[in-house]
Legacy VTK file of the C-alpha trace (Angstrom):
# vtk DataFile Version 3.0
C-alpha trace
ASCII
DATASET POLYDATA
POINTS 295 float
21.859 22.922 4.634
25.605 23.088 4.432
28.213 23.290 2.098
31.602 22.309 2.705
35.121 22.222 0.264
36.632 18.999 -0.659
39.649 18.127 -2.488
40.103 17.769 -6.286
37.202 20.488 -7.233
34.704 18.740 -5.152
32.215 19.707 -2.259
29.741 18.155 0.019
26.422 19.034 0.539
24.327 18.108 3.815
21.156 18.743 4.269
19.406 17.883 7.990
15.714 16.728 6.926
12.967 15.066 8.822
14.136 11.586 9.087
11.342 10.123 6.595
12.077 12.736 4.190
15.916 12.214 3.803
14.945 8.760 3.494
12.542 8.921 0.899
14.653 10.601 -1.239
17.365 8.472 -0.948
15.089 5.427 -1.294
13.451 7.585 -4.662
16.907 8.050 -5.807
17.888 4.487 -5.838
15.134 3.687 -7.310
15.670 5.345 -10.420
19.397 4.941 -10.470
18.718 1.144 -10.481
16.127 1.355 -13.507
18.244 3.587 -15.424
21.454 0.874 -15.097
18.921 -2.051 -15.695
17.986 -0.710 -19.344
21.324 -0.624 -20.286
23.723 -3.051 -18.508
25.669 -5.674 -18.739
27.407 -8.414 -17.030
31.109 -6.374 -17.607
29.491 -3.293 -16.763
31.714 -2.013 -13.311
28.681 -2.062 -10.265
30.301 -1.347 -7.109
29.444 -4.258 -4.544
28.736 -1.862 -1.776
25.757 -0.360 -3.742
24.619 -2.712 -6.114
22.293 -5.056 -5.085
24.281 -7.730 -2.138
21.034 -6.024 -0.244
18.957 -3.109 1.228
20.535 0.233 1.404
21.644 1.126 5.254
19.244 4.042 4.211
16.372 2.087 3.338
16.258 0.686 -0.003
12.550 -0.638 0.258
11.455 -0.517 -3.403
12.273 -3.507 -4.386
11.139 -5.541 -1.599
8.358 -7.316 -0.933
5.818 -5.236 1.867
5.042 -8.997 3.365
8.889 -9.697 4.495
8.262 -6.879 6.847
5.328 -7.617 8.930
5.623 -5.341 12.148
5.889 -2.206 10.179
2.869 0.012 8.485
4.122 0.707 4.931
3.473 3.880 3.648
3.853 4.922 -0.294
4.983 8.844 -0.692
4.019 9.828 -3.428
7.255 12.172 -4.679
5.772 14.347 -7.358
4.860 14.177 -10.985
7.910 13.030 -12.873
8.555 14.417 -15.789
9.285 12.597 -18.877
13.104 11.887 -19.298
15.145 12.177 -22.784
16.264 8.904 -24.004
20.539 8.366 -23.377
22.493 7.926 -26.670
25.992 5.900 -26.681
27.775 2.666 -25.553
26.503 0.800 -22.666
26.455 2.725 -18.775
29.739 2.577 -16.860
28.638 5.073 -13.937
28.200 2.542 -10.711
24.983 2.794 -8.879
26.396 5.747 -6.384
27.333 7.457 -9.896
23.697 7.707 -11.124
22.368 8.787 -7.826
24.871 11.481 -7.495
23.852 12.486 -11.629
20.167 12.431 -10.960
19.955 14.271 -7.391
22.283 16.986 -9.251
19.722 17.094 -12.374
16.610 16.860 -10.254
18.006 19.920 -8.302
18.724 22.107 -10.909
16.714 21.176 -13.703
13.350 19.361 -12.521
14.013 17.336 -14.913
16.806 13.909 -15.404
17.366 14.534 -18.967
20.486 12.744 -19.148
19.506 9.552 -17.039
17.175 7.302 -19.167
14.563 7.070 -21.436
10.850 8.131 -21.806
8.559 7.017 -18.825
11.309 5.524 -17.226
10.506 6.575 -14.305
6.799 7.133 -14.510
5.637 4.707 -11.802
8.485 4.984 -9.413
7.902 6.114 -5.868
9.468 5.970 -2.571
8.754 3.683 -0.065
9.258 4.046 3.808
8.449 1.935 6.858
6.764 3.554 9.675
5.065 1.965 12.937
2.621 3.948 14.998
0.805 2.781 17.544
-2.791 2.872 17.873
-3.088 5.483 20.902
-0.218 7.485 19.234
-2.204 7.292 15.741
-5.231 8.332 17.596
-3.541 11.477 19.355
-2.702 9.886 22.868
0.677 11.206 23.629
1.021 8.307 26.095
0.358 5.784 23.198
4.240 5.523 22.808
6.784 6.420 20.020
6.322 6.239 16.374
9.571 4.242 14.559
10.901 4.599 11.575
12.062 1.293 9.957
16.237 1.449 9.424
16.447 4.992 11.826
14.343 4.949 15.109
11.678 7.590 17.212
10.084 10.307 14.666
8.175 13.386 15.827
4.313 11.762 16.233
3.024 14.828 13.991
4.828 13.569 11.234
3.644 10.223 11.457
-0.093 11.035 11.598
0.853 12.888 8.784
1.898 10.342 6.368
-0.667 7.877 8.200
-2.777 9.841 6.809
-1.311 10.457 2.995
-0.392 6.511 2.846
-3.296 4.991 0.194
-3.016 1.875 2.366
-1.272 0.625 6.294
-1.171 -2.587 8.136
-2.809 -3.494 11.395
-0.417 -5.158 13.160
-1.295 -6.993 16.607
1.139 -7.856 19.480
1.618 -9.484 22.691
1.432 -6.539 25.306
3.892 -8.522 27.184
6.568 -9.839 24.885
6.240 -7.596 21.562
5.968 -10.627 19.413
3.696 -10.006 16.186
0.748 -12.146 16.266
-1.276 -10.828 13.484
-1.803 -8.569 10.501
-4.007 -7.410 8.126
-5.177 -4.172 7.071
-7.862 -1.581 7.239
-9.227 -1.239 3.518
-9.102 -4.684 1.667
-6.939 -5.787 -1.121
-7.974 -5.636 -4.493
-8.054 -9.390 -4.614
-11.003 -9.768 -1.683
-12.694 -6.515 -3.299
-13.213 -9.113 -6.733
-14.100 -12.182 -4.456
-16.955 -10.052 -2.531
-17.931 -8.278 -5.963
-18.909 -11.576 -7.173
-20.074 -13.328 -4.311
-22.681 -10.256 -3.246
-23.255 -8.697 -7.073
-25.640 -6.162 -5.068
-26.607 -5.002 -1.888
-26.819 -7.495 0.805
-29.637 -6.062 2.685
-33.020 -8.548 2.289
-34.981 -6.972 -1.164
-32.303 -4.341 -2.216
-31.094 -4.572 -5.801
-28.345 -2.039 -5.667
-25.280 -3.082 -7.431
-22.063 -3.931 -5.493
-20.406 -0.478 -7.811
-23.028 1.512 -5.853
-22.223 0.272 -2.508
-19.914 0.382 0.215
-17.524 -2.073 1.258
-18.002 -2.605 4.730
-16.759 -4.583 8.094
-19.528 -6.198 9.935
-17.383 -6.128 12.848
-16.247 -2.620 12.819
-12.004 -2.662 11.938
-12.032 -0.418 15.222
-13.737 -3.041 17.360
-10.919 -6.026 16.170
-12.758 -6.690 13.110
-10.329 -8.325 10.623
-10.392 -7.317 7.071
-11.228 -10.538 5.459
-13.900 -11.886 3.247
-15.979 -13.591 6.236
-16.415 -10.310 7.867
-17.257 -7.500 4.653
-20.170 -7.357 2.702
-21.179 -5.002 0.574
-24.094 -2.580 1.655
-25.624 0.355 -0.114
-25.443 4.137 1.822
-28.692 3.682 3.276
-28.598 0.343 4.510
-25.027 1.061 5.231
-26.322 3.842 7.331
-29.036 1.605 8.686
-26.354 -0.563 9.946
-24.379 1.622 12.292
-27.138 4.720 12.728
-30.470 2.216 13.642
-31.311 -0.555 16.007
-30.791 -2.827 13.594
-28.012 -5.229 13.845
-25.518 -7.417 11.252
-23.620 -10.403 11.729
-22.574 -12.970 9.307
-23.305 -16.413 9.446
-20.465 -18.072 7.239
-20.496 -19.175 3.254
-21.458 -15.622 2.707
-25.146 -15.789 4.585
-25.774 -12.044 5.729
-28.458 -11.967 9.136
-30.345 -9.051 9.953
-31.646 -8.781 13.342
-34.198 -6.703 13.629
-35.294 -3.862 16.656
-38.079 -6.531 18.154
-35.346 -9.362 17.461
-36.927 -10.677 14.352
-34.560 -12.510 12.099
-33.527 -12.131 8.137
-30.996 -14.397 6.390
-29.843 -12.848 2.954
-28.236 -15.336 0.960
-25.611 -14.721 -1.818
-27.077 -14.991 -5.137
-26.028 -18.540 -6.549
-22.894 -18.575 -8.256
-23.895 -21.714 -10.462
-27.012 -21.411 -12.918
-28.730 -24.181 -14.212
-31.124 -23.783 -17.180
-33.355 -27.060 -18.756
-31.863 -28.884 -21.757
-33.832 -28.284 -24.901
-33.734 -31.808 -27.033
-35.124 -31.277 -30.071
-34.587 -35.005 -31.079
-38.127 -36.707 -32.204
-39.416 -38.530 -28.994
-38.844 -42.395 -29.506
-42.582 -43.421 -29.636
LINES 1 296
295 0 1 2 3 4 5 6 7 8 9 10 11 12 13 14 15 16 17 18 19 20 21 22 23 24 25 26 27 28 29 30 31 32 33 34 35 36 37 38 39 40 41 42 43 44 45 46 47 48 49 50 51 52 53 54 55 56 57 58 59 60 61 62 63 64 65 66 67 68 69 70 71 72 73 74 75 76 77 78 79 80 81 82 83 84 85 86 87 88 89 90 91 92 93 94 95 96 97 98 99 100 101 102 103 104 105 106 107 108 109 110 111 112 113 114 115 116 117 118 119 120 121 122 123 124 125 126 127 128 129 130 131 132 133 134 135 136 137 138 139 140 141 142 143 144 145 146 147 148 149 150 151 152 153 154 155 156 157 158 159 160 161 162 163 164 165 166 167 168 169 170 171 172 173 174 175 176 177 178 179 180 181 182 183 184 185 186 187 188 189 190 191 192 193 194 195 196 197 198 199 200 201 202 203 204 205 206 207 208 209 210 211 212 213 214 215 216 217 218 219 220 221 222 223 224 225 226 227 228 229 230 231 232 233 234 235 236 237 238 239 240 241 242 243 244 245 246 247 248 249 250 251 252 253 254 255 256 257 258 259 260 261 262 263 264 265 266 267 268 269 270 271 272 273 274 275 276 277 278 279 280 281 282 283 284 285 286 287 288 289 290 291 292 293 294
């Protein structure tokens, strides 16, 4: 870190970070700068152009953007630390531009833990930084011929780091390319959205080996054509499975594949056959007419 002298009782101070870091401050920072001038602005309110919102920060303002406009990039969440509960601002409506706030809160985060002067209570509770990172798969794995790991808005990071917050990230994108021309063909991701976790919930309701009653909260959600062998994450190819037939799966001579419309097969060591069907989604019961019979 250095400090340097500037006119007019000023100074600068630089700090040389690791690359995702510096930018997950920044992108934390203008974050929170943003909600604090969104709960009290208005249209005369002075936002400087430059800053305000004609865009993404050069840095890497990713918060506020969609994950899905950037599909050849792994997004990772870093978590920044508890935040601590902010006292609420008293007084006519925010002038500061969105530079201004930034400036306020990395000087009251520094010294104080704590942006007591920059918004109101749980303002900032579910803010977090966002970053864009892309590893590939080799590099991921440890291969230092796999290539370099990028970081969306800068360039090469150190492949340590990456594995690192690979590794922290709740949730990353597979994305698959042409080996020739780079183009993206394809994405999805490792663990399933929340979305096809309720679909499967209610299509299996237990444990889709043949006989086993096991709920679907006691069982694992799990690829039947393993993520690492180009299984995609999608409905047609998880089921749910409890820990030992889970087990069974991957540890026995017994084998898994799905059939479509939810049927579950299990082919047995001597190549006997099981279908497991999903358990009917529409009930019928009989209609009770107690209306005297016409004779």
């Amino acid at each position: 870190m250095r400090l340097y002298d500037l006119d007019e009782g000023m100074v600068r101070l630089i700090a040389d970070l690791p690359a995702p870091l510096g930018q997950a401050i920044y992108d934390l920072l203008t974050s929170q700068a943003r909600a604090v001038l969104a709960t009290d602005q208005t249209p005369d309110s002075p936002i400087d152009p430059a800053d305000g919102g004609a865009g993404p920060d050069l840095a890497g303002d990713s918060a506020g953007l969609d994950p899905a406009e950037y599909p050849h990039s792994d997004t990772l969440r870093l978590e920044t630390g508890p935040r601590a509960a902010a006292e609420p601002r008293t007084g006519a409506t925010d002038a500061r531009t969105l530079a201004q706030v930034r400036a306020d809160l990395f000087c009251e985060l520094l010294l104080t833990g704590i942006p007591s002067s920059c918004g109101d209570d749980d303002l900032f509770a579910h803010i977090t930084a966002q970053i864009q990172v892309t590893v590939p798969a080799l590099t991921l794995a440890g291969d230092p011929s796999g290539g370099p790991a990028l970081l969306t808005g800068h360039g090469p990071i150190d492949p340590d780091i990456a594995r690192r917050l690979a590794g922290l990230a709740p949730g990353w994108d597979r994305v698959f390319t042409d080996p020739y021309s780079g183009e993206v063909l394809a994405v999805n991701r490792y663990r399933p959205s929340a979305q096809i976790k309720r679909y499967l919930a209610a299509r299996d309701e237990r444990c889709r080996a043949p006989a086993c009653t096991r709920p679907v909260h006691r069982c694992d959600c799990d690829h039947t054509v393993a993520a690492a062998d180009g299984g995609p994450t999608e409905a047609e190819n998880l089921a749910h499975f409890c820990r030992r037939h889970h087990t069974d799966k991957h540890q026995t001579a017994w084998r898994v594949r799905q059939l479509g419309r939810g049927v579950i097969e299990w082919i047995g060591p001597t190549g006997r056959r099981y279908a497991d069907r999903p358990p009917a989604v529409v009930r019928f019961v009989p209609l009770i007419d107690d209306s005297p019979p016409p004779f």
